[in-house]
MIRO-15976 format. One line per 10 residues: number of its first residue (from 1); their letters; for each residue x, y, z of C-alpha. Coordinates in Angstrom, 3 decimals. Each point is the difference from the previous one (the first is absolute). Example, Ala and Ser with C-alpha at 12.3 -4.5 7.8 and 13.67 -1.06 7.14 Angstrom:
# MIRO-15976
1> AS> 12.300,-4.500,7.800; 1.370,3.440,-0.660
***
This chain:
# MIRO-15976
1> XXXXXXXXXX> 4.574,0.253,18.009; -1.422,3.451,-0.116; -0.175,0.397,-3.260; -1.511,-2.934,-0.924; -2.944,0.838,2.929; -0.104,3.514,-1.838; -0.501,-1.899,-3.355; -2.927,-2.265,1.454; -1.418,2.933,1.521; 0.138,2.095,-3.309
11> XXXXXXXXXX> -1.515,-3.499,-2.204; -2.716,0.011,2.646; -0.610,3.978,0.018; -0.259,-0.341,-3.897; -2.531,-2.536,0.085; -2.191,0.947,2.499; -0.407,3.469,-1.779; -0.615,-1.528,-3.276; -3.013,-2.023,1.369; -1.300,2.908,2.545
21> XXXXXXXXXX> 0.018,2.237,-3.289; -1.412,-2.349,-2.086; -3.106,-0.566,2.704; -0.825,3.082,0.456; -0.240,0.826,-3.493; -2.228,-2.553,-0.041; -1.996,1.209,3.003; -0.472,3.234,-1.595; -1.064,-1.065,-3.203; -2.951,-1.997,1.368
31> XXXXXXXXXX> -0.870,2.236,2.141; 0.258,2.608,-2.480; -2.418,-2.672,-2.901; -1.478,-1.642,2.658; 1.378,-3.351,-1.722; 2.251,-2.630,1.021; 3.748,0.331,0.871; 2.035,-2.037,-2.970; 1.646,-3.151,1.189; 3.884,-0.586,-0.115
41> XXXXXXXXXX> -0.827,-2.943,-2.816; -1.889,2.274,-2.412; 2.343,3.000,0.800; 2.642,-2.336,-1.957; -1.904,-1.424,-2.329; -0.421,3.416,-0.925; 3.564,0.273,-0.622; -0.796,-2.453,-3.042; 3.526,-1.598,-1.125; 2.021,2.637,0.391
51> XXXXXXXXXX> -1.273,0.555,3.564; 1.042,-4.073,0.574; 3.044,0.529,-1.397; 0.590,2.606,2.588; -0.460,-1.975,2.693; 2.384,-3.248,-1.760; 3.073,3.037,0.241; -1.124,0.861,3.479; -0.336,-3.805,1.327; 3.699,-0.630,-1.817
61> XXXXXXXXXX> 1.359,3.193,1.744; -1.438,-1.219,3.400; 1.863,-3.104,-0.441; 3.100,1.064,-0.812; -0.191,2.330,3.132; -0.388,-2.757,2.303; 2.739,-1.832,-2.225; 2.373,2.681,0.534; -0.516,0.591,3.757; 0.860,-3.194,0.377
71> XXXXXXXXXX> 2.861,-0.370,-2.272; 1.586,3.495,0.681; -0.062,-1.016,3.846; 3.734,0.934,1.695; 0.281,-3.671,0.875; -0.384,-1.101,-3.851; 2.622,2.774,-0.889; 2.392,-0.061,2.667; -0.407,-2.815,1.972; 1.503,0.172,3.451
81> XXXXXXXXXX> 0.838,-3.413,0.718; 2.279,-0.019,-3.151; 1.288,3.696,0.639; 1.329,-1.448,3.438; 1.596,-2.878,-1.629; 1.542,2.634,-2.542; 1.221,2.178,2.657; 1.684,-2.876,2.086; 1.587,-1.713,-3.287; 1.842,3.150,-0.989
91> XXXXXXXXXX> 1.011,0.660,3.691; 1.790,-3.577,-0.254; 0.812,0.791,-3.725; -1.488,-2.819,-1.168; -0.913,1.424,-3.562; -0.702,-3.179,-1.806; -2.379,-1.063,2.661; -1.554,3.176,-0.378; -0.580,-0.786,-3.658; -1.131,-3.328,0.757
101> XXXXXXXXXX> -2.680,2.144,2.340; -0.774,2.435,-2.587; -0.517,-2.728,-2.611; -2.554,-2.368,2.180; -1.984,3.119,0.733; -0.400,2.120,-2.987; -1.665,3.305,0.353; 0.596,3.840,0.126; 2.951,0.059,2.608; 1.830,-2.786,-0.974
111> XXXXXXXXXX> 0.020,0.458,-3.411; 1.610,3.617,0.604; 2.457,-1.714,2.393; 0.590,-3.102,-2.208; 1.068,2.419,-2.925; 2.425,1.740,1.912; 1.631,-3.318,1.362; 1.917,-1.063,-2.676; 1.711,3.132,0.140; 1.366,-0.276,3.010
121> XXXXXXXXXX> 3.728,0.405,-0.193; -0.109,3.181,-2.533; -0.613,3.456,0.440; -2.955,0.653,1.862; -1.090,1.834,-3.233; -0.598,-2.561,-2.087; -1.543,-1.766,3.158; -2.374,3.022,0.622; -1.012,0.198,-4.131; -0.729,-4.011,-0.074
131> XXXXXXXXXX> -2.463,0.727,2.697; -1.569,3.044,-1.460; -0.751,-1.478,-3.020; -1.576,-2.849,1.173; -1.866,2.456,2.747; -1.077,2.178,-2.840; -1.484,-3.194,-2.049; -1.897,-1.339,3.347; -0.940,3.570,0.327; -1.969,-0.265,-3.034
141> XXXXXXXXXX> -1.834,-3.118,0.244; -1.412,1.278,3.438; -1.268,3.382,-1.838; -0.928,-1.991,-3.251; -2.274,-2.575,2.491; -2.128,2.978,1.121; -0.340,1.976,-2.912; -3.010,-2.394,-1.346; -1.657,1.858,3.144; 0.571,3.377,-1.344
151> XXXXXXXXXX> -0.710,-0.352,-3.962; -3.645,-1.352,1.565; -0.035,3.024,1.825; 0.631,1.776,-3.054; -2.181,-2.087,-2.129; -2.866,-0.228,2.198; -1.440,3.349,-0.631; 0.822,0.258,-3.513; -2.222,-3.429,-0.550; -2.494,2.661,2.183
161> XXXXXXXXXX> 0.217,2.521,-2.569; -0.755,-2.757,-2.812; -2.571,-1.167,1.525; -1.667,4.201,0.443; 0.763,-0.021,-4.160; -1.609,-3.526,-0.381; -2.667,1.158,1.808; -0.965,3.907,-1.477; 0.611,-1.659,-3.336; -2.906,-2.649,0.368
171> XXXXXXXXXX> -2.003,2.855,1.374; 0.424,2.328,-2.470; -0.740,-3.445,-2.666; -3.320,-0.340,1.692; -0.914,3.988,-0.984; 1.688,-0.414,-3.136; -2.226,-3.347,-1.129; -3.491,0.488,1.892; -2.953,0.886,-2.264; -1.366,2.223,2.776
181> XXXXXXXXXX> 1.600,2.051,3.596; 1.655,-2.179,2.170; -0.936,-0.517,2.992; 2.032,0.666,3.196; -0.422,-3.812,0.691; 1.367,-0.698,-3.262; 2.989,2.178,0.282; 0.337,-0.992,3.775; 2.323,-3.401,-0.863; 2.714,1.486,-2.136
191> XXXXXXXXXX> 0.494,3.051,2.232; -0.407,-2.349,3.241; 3.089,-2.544,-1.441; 1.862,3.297,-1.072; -0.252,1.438,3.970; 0.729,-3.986,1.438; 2.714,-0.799,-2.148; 1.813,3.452,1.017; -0.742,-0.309,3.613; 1.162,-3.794,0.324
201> XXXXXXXXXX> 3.512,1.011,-2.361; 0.672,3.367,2.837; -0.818,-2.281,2.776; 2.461,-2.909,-1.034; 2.620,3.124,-0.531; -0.531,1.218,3.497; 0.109,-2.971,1.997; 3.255,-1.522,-1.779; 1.933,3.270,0.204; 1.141,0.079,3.211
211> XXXXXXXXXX> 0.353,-3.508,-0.123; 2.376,0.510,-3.005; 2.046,2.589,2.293; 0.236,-1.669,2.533; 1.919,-3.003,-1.491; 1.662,2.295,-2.018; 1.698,1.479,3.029; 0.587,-2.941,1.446; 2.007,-1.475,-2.775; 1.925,3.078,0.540
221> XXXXXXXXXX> 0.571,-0.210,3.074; 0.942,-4.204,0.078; 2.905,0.943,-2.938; 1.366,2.902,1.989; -0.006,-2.590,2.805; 1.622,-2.712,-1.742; 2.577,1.777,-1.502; 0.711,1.607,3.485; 0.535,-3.497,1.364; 1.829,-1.403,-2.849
231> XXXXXXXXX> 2.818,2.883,-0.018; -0.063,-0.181,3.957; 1.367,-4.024,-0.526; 2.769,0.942,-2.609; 0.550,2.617,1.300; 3.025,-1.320,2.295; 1.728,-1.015,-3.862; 0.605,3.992,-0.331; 3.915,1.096,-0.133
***
């Protein structure tokens, strides 16, 4: 509970800074050309495609946040009604009825357990490997469901960096082709989408990071967990 309070907290932080930054740059820039403060619509549009396709990877990553703190709640991985029906089969020794349990109510735990099952009656060795491999292979479809979160957190500011190139390039075009000096006006848009497109590809790295580590560490933490409680039920088969 604290951690996910520390993880709101830190999400909130991150924005709020973002958009206090971002207004007073704005503050001090019309105060500083007596102009008007650029609006939050033409600040993207000044991120051109690249810019939009920025914010696509960021809207996708926000999603599959709030997809994964749902789906990597404890309940969802270890579910305590069917850990207490678990614990009180095996107490009775009903095995098959713990397989019938494990079978209805697939997910992290009871796969784990419903691997090692069958082995009952054999070393507690083979027992103990049956349920490692199968922890190892539900190990990696956790990790595998929140590393889309991280390659946009890599990707994000390297679409930034595209979008600087993009940018210089079509400024340095517009010195290259004009019959006469450019003017700063003229130079202005390039340069502009070059500074927008890296600023929006940093930002989208910075807020998803921690976001990134902290389901990273959870994962972590649920297999060390589930593995704990899966050796603690077969554990009674050792000789």
């Amino acid at each position: 509970m604290k951690n996910r309070y520390l993880f709101i907290v830190l999400i909130a932080f991150l924005i709020v800074a973002f958009t206090g930054d971002f207004a007073f740059a704005q503050e001090a820039e019309e105060a500083a050309a007596g102009g008007r403060s650029m609006t939050a619509i033409e600040f993207i549009k000044y991120g051109g495609a690249i810019g939009g396709a920025i914010i696509l990877m960021s809207v996708v990553a926000m999603g599959m946040s709030i997809e994964r703190a749902i789906g990597l709640k404890r309940d969802n991985i270890v579910p305590p009604d069917v850990l207490g029906q678990l614990e009180n089969l095996f107490d009775e020794e009903e095995y098959e009825e713990a397989m019938t349990v494990c079978e209805a109510q697939p997910c992290f735990l009871t796969n784990v357990v419903a691997a090692g099952l069958p082995k009952i009656g054999t070393s507690y060795e083979f027992i103990s490997d049956a349920m490692a491999e199968v922890t190892d292979f539900e190990a990696t479809k956790l990790q595998q469901s929140i590393s889309y979160i991280n390659f946009i957190v890599n990707l994000s500011p390297m679409m930034g960096l595209f979008g600087t190139v993009y940018g210089m390039i079509g400024a340095f075009n517009t010195i290259a082709t004009s019959p006469t000096p450019p003017t700063p006006a003229q130079l202005a848009g390039g340069i502009q989408q070059a500074l927008v497109t890296t600023c929006m590809g940093i930002f989208v790295a910075i807020l998803f990071s921690p976001v990134y580590f902290y389901f990273r560490n959870k994962v972590q933490r649920m297999i060390l967990e589930v593995s704990a409680i899966a050796d603690e039920l077969m554990e009674r088969f050792k000789e």
